[in-house]
C-alpha positions in Angstrom: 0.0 0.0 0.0 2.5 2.3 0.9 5.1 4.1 -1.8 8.2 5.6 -0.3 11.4 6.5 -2.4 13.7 3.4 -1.9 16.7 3.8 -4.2 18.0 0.0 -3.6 20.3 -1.4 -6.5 19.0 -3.0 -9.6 20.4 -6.6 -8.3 18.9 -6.7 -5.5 20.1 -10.5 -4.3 21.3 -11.5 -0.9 24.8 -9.7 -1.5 23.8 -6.4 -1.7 20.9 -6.6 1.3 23.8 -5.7 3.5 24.6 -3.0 1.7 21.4 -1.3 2.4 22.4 1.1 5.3 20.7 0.6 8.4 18.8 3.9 8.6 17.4 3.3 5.3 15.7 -0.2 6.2 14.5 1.8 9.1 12.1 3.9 6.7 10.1 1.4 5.9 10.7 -1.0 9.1 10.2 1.2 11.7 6.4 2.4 10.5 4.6 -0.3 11.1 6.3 -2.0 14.3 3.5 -0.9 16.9 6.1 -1.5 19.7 5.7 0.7 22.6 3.3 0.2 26.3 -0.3 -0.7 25.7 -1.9 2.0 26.5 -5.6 0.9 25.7 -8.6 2.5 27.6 -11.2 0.6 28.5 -14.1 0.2 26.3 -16.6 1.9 28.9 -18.1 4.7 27.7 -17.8 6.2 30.8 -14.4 7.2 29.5 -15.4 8.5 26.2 -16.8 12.2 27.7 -19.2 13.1 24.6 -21.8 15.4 26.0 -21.5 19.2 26.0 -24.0 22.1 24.9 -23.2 24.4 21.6 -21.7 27.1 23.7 -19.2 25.1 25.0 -17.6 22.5 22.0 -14.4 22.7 22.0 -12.8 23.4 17.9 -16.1 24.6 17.4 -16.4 28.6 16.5 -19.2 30.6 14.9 -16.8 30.9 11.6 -15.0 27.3 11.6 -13.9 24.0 12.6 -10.2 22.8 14.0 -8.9 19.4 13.2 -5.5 18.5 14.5 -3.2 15.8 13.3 0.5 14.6 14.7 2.3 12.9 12.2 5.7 12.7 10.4 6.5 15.7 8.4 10.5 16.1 8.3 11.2 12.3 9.8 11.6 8.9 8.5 8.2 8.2 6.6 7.6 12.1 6.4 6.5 10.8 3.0 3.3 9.2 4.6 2.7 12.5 6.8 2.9 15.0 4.0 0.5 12.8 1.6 -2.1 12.3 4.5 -1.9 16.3 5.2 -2.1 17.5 1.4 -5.1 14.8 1.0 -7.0 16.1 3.8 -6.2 19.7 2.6 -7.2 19.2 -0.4 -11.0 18.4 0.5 -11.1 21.2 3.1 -10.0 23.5 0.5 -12.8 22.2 -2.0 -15.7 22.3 0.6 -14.0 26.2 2.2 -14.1 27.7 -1.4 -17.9 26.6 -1.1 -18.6 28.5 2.0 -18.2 25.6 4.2 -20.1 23.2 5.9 -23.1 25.3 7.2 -21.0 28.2 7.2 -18.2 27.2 8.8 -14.9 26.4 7.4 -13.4 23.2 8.4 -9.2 24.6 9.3 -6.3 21.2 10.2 -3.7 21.9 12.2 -0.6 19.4 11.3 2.4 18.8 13.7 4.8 17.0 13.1 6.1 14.2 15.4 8.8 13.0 13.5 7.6 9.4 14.2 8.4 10.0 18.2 5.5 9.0 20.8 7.5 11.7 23.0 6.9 14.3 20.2 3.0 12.9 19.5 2.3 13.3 23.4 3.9 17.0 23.5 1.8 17.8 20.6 -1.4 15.7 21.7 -1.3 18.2 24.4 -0.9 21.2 22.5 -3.8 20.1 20.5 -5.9 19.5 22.7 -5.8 22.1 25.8 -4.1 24.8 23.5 -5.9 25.1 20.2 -8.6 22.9 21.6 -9.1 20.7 18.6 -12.3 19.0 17.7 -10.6 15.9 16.8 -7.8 14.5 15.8 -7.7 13.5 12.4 -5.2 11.0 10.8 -2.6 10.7 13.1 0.2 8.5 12.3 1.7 5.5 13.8 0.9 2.5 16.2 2.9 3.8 19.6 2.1 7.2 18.7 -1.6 6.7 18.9 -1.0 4.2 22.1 1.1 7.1 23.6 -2.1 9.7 24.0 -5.7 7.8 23.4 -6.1 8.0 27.2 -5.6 11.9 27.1 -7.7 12.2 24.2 -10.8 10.0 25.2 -10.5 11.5 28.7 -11.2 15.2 26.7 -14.0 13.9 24.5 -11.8 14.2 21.6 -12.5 11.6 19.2 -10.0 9.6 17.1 -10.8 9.5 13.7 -8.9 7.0 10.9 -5.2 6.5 12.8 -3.2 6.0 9.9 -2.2 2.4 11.6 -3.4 -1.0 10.9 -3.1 -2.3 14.6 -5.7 -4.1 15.9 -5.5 -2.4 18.8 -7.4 0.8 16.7 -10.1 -1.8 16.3 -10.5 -3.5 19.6 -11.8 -2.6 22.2 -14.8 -1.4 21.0 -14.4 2.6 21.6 -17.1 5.2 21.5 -14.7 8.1 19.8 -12.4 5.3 17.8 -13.3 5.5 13.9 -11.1 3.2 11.0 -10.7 3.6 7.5 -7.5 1.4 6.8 -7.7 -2.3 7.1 -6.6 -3.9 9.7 -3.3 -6.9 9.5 -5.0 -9.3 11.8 -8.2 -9.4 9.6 -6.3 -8.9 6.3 -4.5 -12.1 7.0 -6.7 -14.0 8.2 -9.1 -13.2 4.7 -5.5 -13.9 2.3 -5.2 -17.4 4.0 -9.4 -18.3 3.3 -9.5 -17.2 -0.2 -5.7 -18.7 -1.1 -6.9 -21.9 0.6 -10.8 -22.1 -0.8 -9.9 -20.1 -4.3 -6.1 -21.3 -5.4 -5.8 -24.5 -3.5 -3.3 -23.8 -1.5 -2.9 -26.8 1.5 0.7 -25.8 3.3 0.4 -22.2 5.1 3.7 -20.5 6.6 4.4 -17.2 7.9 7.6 -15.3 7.4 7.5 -12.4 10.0 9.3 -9.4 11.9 9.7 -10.1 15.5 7.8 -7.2 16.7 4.4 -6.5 17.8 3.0 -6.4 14.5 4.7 -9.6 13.3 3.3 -11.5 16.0 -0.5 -9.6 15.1 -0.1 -11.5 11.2 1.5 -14.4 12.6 -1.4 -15.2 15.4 -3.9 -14.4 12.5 -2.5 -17.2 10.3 -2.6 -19.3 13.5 -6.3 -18.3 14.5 -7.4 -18.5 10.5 -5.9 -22.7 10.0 -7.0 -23.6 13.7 -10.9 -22.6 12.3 -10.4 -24.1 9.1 -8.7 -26.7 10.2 -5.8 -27.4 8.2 -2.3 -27.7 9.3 -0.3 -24.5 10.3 3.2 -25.8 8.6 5.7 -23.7 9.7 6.6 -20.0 10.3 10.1 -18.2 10.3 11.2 -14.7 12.1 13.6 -12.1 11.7 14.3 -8.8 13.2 13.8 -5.6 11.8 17.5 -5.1 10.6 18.5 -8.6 9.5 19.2 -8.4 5.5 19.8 -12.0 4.9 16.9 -14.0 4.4 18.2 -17.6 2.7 17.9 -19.1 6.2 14.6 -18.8 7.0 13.6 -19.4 2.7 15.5 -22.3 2.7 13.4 -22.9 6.2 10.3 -22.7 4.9 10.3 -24.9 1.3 12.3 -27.7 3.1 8.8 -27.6 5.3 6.9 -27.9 2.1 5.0 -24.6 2.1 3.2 -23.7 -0.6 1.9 -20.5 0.9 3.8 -17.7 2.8 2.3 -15.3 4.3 4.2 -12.1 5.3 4.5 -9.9 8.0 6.8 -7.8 7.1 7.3 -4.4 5.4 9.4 -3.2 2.6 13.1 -4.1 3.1 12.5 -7.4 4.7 9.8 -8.3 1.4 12.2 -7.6 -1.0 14.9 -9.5 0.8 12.6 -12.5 0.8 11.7 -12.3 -2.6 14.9 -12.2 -3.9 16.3 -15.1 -1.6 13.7 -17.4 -2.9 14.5 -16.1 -6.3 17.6 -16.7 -5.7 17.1 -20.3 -4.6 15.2 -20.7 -7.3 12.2 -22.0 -5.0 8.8 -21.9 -7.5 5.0 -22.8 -7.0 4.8 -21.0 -3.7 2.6 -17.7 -3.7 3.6 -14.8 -1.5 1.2 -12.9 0.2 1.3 -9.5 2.7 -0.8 -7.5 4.1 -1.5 -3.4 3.5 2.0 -3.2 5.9 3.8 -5.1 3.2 2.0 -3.4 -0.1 4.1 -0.8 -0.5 5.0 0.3 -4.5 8.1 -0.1 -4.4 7.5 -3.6 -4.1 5.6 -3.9 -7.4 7.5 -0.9 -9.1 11.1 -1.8 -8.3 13.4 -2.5 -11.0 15.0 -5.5 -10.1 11.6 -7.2 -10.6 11.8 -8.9 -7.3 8.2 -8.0 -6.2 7.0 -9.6 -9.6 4.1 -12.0 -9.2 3.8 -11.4 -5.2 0.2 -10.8 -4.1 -1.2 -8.1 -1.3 -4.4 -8.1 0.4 -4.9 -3.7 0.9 -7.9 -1.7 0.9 -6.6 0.6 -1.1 -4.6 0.4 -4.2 -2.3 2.9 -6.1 -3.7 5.0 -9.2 -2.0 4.6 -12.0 -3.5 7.1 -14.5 -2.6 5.6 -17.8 -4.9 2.6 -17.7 -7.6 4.3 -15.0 -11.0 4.2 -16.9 -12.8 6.4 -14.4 -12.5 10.0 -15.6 -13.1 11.6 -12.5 -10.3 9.3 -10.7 -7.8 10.5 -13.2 -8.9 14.2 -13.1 -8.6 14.0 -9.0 -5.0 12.5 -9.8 -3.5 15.4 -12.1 -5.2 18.2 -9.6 -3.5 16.6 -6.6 -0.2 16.3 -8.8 -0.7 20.1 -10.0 -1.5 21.5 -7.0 1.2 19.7 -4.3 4.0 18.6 -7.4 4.1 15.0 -6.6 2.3 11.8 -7.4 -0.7 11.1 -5.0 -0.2 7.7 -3.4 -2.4 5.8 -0.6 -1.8 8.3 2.2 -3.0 10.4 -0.1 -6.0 8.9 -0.7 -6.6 8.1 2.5 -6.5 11.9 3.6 -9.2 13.2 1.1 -11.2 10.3 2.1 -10.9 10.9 5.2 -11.7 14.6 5.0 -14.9 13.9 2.9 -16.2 11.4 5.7 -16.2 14.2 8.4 -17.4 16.9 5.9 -20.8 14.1 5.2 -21.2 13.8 9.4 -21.0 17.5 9.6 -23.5 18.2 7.4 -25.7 15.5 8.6 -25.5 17.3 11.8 -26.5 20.4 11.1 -25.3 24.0 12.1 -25.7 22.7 16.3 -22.7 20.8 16.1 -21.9 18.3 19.2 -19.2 15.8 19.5 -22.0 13.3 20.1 -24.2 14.6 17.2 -21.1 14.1 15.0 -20.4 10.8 16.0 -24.0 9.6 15.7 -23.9 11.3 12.1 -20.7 9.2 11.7 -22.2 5.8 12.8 -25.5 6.5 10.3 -23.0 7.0 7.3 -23.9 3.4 7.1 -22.4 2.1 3.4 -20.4 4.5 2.0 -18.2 4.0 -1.5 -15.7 6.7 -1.5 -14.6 8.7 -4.8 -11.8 5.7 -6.1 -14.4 3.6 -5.8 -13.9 1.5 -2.2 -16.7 1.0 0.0 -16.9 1.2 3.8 -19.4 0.4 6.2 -19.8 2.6 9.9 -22.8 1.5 12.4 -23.6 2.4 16.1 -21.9 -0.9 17.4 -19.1 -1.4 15.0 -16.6 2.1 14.1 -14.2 -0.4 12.1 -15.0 1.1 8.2 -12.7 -1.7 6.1 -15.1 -5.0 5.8 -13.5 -5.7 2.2 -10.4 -6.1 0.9 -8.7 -5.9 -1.8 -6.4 -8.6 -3.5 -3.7 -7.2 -6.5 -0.7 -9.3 -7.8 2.7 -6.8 -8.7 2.7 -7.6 -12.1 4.8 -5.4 -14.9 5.7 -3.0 -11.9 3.1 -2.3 -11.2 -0.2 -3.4 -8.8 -2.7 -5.3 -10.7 -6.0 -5.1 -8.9 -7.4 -8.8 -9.3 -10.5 -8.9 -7.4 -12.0 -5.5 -5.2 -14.6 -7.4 -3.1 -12.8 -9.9 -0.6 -15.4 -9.9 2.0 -12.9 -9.5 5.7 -14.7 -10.9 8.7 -14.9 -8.5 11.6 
């Protein structure tokens, strides 16, 4: 899912893996490792402080709106943080040269964290007593959310779309806790159901970071096989800055898997890849998650991502073969207007931007934090503009129920089948 500007060598084999410098592999590695102290509230709504009167709501003025996001603008995956910002802007902008949403403009403030928890706490903070932010909108990273939920839920501020695919933005069950992004437990568990029931597949592995996001795909495979129940054959790990991989490949076809699912990233994918290229190891499919659908996987030019398949809910836009017209025309205003090619995080910020322009104009000009979130939950089905659905109801704030399934194929993702129903 995610695109960041890797410049790794065309021969990307096991030799030159350990030329890759180690702050490099830390761009992609580092996003998605969801390590820090579990900080989750507890699912009473007593915590979740959503009543107040219209003279009071905080973010709320006669003339506008405040938003806040913390997220990486000048650190390792400011890529990620810039795209979510500019795809949020982007929507304000449209609905503010309207007039608004009942005559208010809707205004984001964006931090940046550079990736730190300390930094998303600090700004939290800021956000939240200082500007007094209506919500928080976006915000990036696993222990950066865990860092200041508490503080947030304990304000009545709601959470809306973390740009994280934890499960632990999806359960507990929270009254001011709204996802757009699918989640990597569910996500795997749906790629090892529809490899099993639709390709045949019999032998299931995992290949995994040792972090807390490795262990979140590597219990899903475990959970999925126990239910179906087929055999769980084997499942190799690595940390988040090994480069050689032939071990654990070699590993994992002396077991006789024909299916390996990943929990890994960007580095670590290609670096599989090309070991079992490299082996020469055939008639296995490789399957990750959104964590590990990066574009430079499909795009890169050593061809090591060719054939390997990624469950996402979103994919990338590629504007030569798009058939929707309005798809492509959104693409070349974003590229005109912020000089770069929109990717997921971009997508993901207009989208989230139109979401919380529909609840505000369901609610009306007496906006509430619990009118909004009550206009949120009777979205019900919504299909956004690139054509992906979600689905919002009183008891379940988790949007993703589908996934997506593409294959990189001719650098590039391929989308193979849209409507890969995720059981949540």
């Amino acid at each position: 899912m995610l695109d960041m500007e890797y410049h790794i060598p065309m021969k990307f084999i096991r030799t030159n893996l350990t030329r890759i410098s180690f702050a490099f592999a830390l761009i992609g590695l580092v996003f998605f490792a969801g390590c820090g102290t579990d900080t989750e509230t507890d699912s009473n709504e007593t915590q979740d402080s959503v009543s107040e009167t219209q003279h009071n709501v905080r973010g709320v003025s006669e003339d506008e709106i405040l938003f806040g996001i913390h997220t990486d603008l000048s650190g390792p995956i400011a890529r990620y943080g810039t795209e979510t910002v500019n795809g949020i802007n982007m929507r304000f902008n449209e609905v503010n040269s309207d007039g608004g949403v009942h005559g208010r403009k809707l205004r984001l403030i964006a931090e940046d964290s550079e990736y730190s928890p300390q930094n998303s706490i600090r700004i939290t903070n800021k956000l939240i007593h200082g500007d007094k932010i209506f919500a928080m909108l976006m915000a990036l990273g696993t222990p950066n959310n865990l860092a200041v939920m508490d503080e947030q839920f304990e304000a009545g501020v709601p959470n809306l779309f973390p740009f994280t695919g934890s499960i632990k933005m999806a359960q507990p069950y929270r009254k001011l806790m709204f996802t757009q992004r699918g989640i990597y437990y569910y996500e795997m568990r749906a790629a090892v159901k529809y490899f099993v029931e639709e390709r045949g597949r019999t032998k299931p592995c995992v290949a995994y970071i040792n972090n807390e996001y490795g262990e979140e795909t590597y219990t899903a495979v475990k959970d999925q096989t126990a239910e179906m129940g087929i055999e769980f054959v084997d499942a190799a790990s690595h940390d988040r800055t090994e480069t050689e991989f032939t071990a654990n490949v070699l590993r994992l076809r002396q077991a006789g898997c024909d299916l390996v699912l990943l929990g890994t990233v960007v580095i670590d994918t290609l670096g599989i890849l090309a070991a079992a290229d490299e082996i020469g190891w055939e008639n296995v499919d490789w399957v990750g998650c959104n964590a590990a659908a990066g574009s430079v996987i499909a795009e890169h030019e050593s061809g090591m991502g060719e054939g390997y398949f990624v469950f996402n809910h979103l994919i990338k836009i590629y504007p030569d073969t798009e058939e929707n017209e309005e798809i492509v025309e959104w693409y070349n205003k974003f590229l005109e207007l912020y000089g770069s090619e929109p990717d997921v995080a971009a997508m993901e910020g207009y989208r989230s931007a139109d979401l919380v322009i529909k609840a505000l104009e369901a609610v009306g000009r007496n906006v509430t934090t619990e009118g909004f979130i009550t206009a949120l939950e009777s979205i019900g089905t919504y299909t956004d503009l690139f054509g992906y659905e979600l689905r919002f109801s009183e008891d379940n704030h988790n949007g993703v129920r589908e996934s997506v399934l593409a294959q990189a194929q001719d650098k590039r993702w391929v989308v193979l089948d849209q409507r890969i129903e995720i059981n949540m």
